[in-house]
C-alpha positions in Angstrom: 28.5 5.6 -7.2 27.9 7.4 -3.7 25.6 5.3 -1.1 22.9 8.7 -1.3 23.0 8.1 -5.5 22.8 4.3 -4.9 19.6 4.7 -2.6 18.2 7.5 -4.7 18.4 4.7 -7.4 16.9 1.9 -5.9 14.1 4.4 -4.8 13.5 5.1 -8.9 13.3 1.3 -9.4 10.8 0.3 -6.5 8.8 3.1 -8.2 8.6 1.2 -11.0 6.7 -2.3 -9.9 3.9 -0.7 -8.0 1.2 -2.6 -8.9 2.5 -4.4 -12.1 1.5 -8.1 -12.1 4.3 -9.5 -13.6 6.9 -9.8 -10.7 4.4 -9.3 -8.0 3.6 -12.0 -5.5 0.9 -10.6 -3.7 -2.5 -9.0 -4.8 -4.5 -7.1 -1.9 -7.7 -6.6 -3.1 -9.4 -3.5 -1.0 -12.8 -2.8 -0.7 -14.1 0.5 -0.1 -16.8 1.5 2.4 -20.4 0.9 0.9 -21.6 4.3 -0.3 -24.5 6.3 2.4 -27.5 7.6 1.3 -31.1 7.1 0.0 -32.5 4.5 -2.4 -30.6 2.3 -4.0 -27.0 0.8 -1.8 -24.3 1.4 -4.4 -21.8 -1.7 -4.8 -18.5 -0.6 -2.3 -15.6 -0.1 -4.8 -13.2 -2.5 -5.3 -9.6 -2.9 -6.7 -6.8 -5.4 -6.4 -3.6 -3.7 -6.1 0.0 -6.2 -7.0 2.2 -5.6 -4.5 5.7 -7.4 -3.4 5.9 -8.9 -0.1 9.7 -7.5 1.0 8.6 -4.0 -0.2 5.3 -4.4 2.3 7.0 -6.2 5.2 10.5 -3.9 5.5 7.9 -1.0 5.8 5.4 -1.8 7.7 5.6 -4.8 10.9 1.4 -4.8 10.5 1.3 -6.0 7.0 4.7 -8.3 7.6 3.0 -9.6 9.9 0.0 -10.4 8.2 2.0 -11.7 5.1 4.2 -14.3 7.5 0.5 -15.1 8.4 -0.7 -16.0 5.3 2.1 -17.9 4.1 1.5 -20.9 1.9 3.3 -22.6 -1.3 1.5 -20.2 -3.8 2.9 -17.6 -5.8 0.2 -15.3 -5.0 -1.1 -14.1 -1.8 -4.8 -12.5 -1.9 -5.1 -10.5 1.2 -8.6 -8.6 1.6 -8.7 -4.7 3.3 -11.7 -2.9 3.9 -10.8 0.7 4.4 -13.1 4.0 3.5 -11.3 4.9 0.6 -10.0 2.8 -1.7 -7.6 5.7 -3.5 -6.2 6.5 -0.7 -5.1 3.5 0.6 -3.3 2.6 -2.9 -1.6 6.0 -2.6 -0.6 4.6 1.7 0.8 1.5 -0.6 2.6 3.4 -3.3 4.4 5.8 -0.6 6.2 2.3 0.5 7.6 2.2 -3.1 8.2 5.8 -4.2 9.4 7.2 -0.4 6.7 9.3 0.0 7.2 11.3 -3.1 3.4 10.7 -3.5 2.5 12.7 -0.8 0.2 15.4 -1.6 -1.9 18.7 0.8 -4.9 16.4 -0.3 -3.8 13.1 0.9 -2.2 13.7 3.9 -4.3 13.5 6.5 -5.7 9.8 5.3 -2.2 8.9 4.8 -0.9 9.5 8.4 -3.6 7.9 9.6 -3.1 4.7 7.4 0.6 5.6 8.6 -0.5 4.8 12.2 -2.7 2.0 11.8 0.1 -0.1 9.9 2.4 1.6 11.7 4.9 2.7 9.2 7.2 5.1 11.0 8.7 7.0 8.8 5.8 7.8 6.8 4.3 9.3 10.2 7.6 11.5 10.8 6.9 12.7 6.8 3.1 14.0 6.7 
């Protein structure tokens, strides 16, 4: 197997485990910006999101950082995010596992700036 089929093939497989709890060993639960306007304050959206903490700190120094941080004897490591949008930052994690592929016209722009904020590199160079 070439080293460009190998990759391509690893790729396929980290594509897989986004956010499946059974061999993840972190949950980042995000919570979305409260929703704006008159009457009633809507609940902010929330979602927890299973992640693995090699995928998260080989991309990203930021959230390494964070999970060296944070580390204790459990098998689970519950970070909390608040960002605006709680899609889009599950589609910033997802790029970390499917290369990018997820990339769309419509998420671009929040993704480049999640790109610089956790400073994933090649993420900025893609959008």
């Amino acid at each position: 197997m070439s080293s460009a089929a190998w990759r391509e093939s690893i790729w396929r497989t980290f594509e897989t485990q986004f956010n499946l709890p059974t061999l993840s060993d972190c949950v980042i639960l995000v919570t979305g910006a409260a929703a704006e306007g008159e009457g009633d304050q809507e609940e902010p959206e929330k979602a927890k999101i299973f992640v693995h903490k090699v995928v998260l700190s080989l991309h990203s120094p930021v959230l390494g950082k964070q999970l060296i941080s944070g580390q204790d004897t459990r098998q689970e490591l519950d970070l909390s995010y608040t960002e605006k949008d709680v899609e889009r930052f599950s589609e910033f994690l997802q790029c970390m596992y499917d290369n990018g592929s997820s990339i769309t016209n419509e998420n671009v722009d929040s993704l480049l700036g999640l790109a610089r904020k956790y400073q994933v590199r090649w993420l900025q160079m893609r959008c």
